[in-house]
Structures are given as structure tokens and as C-alpha cells.
C-alpha positions in Angstrom: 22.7 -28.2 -39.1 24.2 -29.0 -35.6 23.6 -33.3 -34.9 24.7 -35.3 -32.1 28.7 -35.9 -31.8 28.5 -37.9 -27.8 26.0 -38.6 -25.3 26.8 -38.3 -21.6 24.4 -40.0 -19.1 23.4 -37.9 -15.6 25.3 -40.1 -13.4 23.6 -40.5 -10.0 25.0 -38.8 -6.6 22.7 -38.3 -3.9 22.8 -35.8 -1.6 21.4 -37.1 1.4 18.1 -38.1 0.6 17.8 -35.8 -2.3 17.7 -37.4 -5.4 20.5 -36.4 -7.9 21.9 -36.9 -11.4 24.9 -35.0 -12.6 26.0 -35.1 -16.5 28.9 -32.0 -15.7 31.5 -33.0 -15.1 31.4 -36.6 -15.6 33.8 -39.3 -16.8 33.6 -38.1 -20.5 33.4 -34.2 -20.5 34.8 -31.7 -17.8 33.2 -28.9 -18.8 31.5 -27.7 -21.8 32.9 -24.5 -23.2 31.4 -22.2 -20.4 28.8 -24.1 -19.3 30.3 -26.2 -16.0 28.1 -28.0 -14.0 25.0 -29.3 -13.6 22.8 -30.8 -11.0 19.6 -32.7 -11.9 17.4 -33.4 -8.2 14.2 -35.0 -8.3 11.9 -35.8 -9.8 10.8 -37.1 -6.5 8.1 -36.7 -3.6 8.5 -35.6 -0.3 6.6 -36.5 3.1 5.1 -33.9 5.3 6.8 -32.5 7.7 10.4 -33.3 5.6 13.8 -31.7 6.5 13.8 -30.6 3.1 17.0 -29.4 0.7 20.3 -29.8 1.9 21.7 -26.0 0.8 22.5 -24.0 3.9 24.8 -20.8 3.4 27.6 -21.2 0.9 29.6 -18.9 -1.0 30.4 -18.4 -4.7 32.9 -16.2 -6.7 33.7 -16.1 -10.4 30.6 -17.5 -12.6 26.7 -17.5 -12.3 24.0 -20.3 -11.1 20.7 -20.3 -13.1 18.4 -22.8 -10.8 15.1 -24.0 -12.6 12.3 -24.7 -10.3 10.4 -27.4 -12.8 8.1 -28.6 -9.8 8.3 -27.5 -6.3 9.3 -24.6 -5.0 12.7 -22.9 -3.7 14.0 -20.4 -1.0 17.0 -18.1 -1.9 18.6 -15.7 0.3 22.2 -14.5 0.4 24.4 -11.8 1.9 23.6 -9.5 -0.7 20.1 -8.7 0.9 18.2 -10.7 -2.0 15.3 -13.0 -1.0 12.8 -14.6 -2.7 10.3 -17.9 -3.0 10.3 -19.1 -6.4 7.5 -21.7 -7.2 7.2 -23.9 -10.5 8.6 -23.2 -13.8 10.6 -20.3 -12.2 13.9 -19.7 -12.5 16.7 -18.2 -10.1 19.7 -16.6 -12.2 22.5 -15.6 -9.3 25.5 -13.7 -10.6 28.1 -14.7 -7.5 30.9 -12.1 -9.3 33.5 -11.4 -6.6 31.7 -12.9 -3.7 28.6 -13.9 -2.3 27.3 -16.5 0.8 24.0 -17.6 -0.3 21.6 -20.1 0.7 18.9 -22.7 -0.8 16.3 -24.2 1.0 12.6 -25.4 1.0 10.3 -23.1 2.5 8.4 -24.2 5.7 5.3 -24.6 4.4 7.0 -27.5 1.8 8.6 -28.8 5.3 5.5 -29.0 6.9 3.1 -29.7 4.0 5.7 -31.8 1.7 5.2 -32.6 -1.9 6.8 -33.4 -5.6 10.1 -31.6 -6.4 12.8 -31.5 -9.3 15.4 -28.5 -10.1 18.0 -28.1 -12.0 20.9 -26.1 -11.7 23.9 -25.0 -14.0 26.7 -22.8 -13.5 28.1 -20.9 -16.5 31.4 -19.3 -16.4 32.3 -15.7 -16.4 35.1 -14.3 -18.1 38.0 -12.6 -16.2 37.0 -9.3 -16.8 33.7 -9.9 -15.2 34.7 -12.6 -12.3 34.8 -9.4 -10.2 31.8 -7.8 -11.1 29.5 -6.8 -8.4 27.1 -9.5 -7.2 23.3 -9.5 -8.4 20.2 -11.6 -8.5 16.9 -12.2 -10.4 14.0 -14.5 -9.4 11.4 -15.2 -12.1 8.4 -16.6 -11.5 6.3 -19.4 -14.6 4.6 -15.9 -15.3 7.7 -13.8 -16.1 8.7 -15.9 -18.4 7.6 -15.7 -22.2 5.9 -18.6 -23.5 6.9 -19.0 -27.0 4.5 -21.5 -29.3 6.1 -23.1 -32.0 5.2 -26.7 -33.6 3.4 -28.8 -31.1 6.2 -27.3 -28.4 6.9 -24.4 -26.4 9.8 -22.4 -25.8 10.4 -20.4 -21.9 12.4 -17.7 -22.9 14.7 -16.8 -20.5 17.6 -14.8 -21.9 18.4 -13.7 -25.6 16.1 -13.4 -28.4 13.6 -16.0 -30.1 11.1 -15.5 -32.6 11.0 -11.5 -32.0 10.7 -11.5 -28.4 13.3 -11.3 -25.6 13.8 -12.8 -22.2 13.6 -11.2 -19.0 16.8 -11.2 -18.0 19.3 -9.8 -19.5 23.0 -11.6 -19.6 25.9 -9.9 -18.4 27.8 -12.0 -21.6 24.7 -12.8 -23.8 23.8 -16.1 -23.2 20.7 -17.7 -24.3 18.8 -19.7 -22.1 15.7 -21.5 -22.5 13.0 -24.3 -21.7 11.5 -26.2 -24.1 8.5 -28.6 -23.8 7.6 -30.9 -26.6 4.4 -32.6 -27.4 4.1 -35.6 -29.3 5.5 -35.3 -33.0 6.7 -31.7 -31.5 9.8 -29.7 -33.3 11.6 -26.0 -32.5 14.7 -25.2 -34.5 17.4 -22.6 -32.8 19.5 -21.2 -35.0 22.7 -18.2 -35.1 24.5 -20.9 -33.2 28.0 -20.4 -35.3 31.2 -20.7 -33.0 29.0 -21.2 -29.6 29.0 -23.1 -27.1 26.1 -24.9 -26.8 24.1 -26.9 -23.8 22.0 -29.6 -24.4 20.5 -31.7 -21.5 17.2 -34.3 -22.4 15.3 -34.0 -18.8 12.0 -35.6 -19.7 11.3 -37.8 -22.3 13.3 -38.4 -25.2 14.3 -36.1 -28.3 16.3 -36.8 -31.8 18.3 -34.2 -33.4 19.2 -35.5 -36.9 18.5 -39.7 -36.5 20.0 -39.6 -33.1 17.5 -40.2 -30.0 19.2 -38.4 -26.5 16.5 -40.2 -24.1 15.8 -38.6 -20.7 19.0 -38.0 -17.8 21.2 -37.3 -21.2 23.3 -34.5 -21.9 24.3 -34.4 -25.9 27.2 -32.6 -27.1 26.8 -31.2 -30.9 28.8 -31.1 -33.6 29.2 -27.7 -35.1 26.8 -25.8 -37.2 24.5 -22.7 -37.6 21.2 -24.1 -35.9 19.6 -27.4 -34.4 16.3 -28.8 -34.7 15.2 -30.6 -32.3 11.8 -33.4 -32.6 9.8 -35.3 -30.3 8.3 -38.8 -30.4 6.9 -38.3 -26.9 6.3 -35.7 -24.2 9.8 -34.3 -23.5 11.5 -31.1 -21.8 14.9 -30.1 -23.1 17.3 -27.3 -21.2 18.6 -25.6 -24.2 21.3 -22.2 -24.3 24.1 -21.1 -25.8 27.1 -18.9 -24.9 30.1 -17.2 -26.8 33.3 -19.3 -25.8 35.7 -18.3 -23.0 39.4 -19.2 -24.2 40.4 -18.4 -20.5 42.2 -21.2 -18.1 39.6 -22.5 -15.7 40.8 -23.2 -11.9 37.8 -24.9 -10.4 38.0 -25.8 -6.8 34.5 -26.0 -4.4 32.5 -23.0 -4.4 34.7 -21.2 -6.7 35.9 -20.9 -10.7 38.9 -18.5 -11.6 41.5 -18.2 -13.5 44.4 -19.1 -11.7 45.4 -21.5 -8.3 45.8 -18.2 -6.6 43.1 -16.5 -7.4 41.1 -19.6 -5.8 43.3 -19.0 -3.0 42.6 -15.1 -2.4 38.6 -16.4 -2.7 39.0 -18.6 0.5 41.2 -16.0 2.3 38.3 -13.3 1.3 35.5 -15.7 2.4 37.1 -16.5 5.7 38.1 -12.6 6.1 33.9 -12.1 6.1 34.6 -10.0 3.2 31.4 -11.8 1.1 29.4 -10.1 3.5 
């Protein structure tokens, strides 16, 4: 069985006046295996007619965003020609590949009506054979998701395979992704989790994994092991995947993750060339 090895609080960094907490990267842990980033905004209320989220058109090369919508609801459009509006427990999974310019935002009727929000949103590395890969997009609304019961919790299947079913999308490097809401005295166990990496991120609540509590705002790194079970004294939502490792360097720098310092700089000479579309 997997336990707890570290904790590593979601330090906060506002963005304007949205709300947010980042455990990834922070003073502790750089990356984890090839899960890289993650922004927590919200939970927090807006007024009517708000200027709402902060994400005009960016680009991205080299890795994938997967945005959860817990409460709210989100706007995605990008140079690819993909748009959508996804609304509460959906999710947004954006494979950037070898370029795209997208762009987040709230929808006017949010900016005119207001109202709660919180999202979360992690990148996850690609490999090098597959930073180039041609960009795609999938929007999932709360009822594309499976809804997997298990004891006094229940799993949102995302990607992979749990308890005989599979999630909707399916992962250029077979990840598993999931969310997981606990009641009370609530448990799940994962399991085939041998030589991955796995992320772990407390966003509600408070869980224990083997003695250990990871309270709310928490990301907990594991030790290794074939599975994890995971128990609630409270109500509590957990992030929860897993992906094979990529022993690859990592060049990180703004909107893009490659391999190499020039390989970041052919991205910016390709993104101002207009060649992201």
C-alpha cells in the first residue's frame, strides 16, 4: 500500500481578483513525474455584472491542460476551431501538441448574472514523441462523466479504467484521471499503481491515507506501492490520476514544456511567425 511520504500546501497567488492556490511548483516539489502544474481558483463568489476570469488568448505547445469546472462555468475557444461552455462538474481536457492560441473566460451571462466559482487546472506532460502531435480538444459536461459508487464515495471517471467501466476520454499516454467525493466515514481504494506517477491533491475537506490526514489546499506525494486507499472523516473531494513516468529533460518556460532550451525557443519564433493558427 502507497502512504503519505510529504505534504505540500497550495500556496496562494492571486490573479487579479481571482482567487488562487498553487501546490505545483512550489518551494518543496518542481514537478511531479509528469504531472506539472496546478492551479486551484476559487472557491469564491462573484458580483453581477463582474469582469470575470482573467484568460484571454494564449498559446501552448508540448503537454495537455485538463480544467475541472467544480462550480461555475467556463468558456474555451482556441485557434483550432474548438468551442465550448462547460458548466459544473465538467471537465476540459486540451491537448496543446505542437501549437495552439486558446482562450478561457466566463461566459456573459456569468458577467452579467455573477455567481460561485472554483476550477482547477493541471498540466501533464507529453513525451517527445508526442509534443508534436496535432492539437485536439474534449469538453465533458457532469453528465458525460461516469459516476462510480463505491463506499460512502464516488468516483468521476474521466480517463482509464475503474471498476469495469472506462472514461470518456481516452489518453493519448494512458493516464488515469479522476474525481472523487467522499461522505462521512467514506473509502475508495485505486490500485495497479506500480512504477507510476501518481497526483494527489486534497481540495475539500480532509482525507487520511494510512494514519496520515492531507487536510484541504494539500497536495501529498506517496510513497511507492501497488494501490492507495483513501478514507474520509468528513465531506471531502480529492483530484486523483496517475501516469507512466517520462524519463525525458523538462525545459519549462511560460506557455511552453519541451525538451530542450531550443526547442522552447523555435515555440516562441513559431508563435510569433502566426504559425499556431
Amino acid at each position: 500500500m502507497r502512504h503519505i511520504l510529504r505534504l505540500h500546501p497550495a500556496l496562494r497567488d492571486d490573479i487579479a481578483d481571482l482567487t488562487t492556490r498553487r501546490p505545483l511548483p512550489g518551494p518543496g516539489l518542481d514537478r511531479l513525474g509528469a504531472f506539472l502544474f496546478l492551479n486551484h481558483h476559487g472557491p469564491q463568489t462573484y458580483r453581477p455584472n463582474n469582469r470575470g476570469l482573467p484568460f484571454g488568448p494564449h498559446p501552448h505547445r508540448g503537454f495537455e491542460t485538463v480544467t475541472f469546472i467544480l462550480d461555475g462555468e467556463l468558456a474555451h475557444s482556441d485557434s483550432g476551431g474548438h468551442e465550448s461552455i462547460i458548466t459544473a462538474g465538467g471537465v476540459q481536457w486540451m491537448t496543446a501538441g505542437s501549437g495552439l492560441v486558446h482562450a478561457e473566460l466566463s461566459p456573459e451571462r456569468f458577467k452579467r448574472a455573477g455567481g460561485s466559482l472554483e476550477i482547477l487546472q493541471l498540466w501533464v506532460n507529453l513525451p517527445a514523441r508526442l509534443k508534436m502531435t496535432p492539437p485536439r480538444y474534449t469538453g465533458l459536461q457532469r453528465a458525460d462523466i461516469p459516476e462510480i459508487a463505491a463506499d460512502a464515495a464516488n468516483v468521476h471517471l474521466i480517463a482509464g479504467q475503474y471498476a469495469g467501466q472506462t472514461g470518456p476520454v481516452a489518453s493519448l499516454t494512458g493516464i488515469f484521471m479522476t474525481t472523487v467525493s467522499l461522505q462521512p466515514g467514506g473509502t475508495v481504494r485505486f490500485e495497479g499503481l506500480l512504477g507510476r506517477d501518481v497526483f494527489f491533491y486534497v481540495v475539500r475537506g480532509a482525507v487520511t491515507v494510512g494514519g496520515t490526514t492531507a487536510p484541504a489546499f494539500h497536495l501529498a506525494e506517496l510513497g511507492a506501492g501497488d494501490a492507495v486507499d483513501i478514507s474520509a472523516p468528513a465531506d471531502s473531494v480529492v483530484l486523483f490520476g496517475h501516469a507512466a513516468p517520462i524519463a525525458e529533460p523538462v525545459v519549462a518556460h511560460g506557455p511552453f514544456v519541451m525538451n530542450t532550451e531550443a526547442e522552447i525557443r523555435e515555440a516562441y519564433a513559431d508563435y510569433r511567425a502566426g504559425r499556431f493558427g
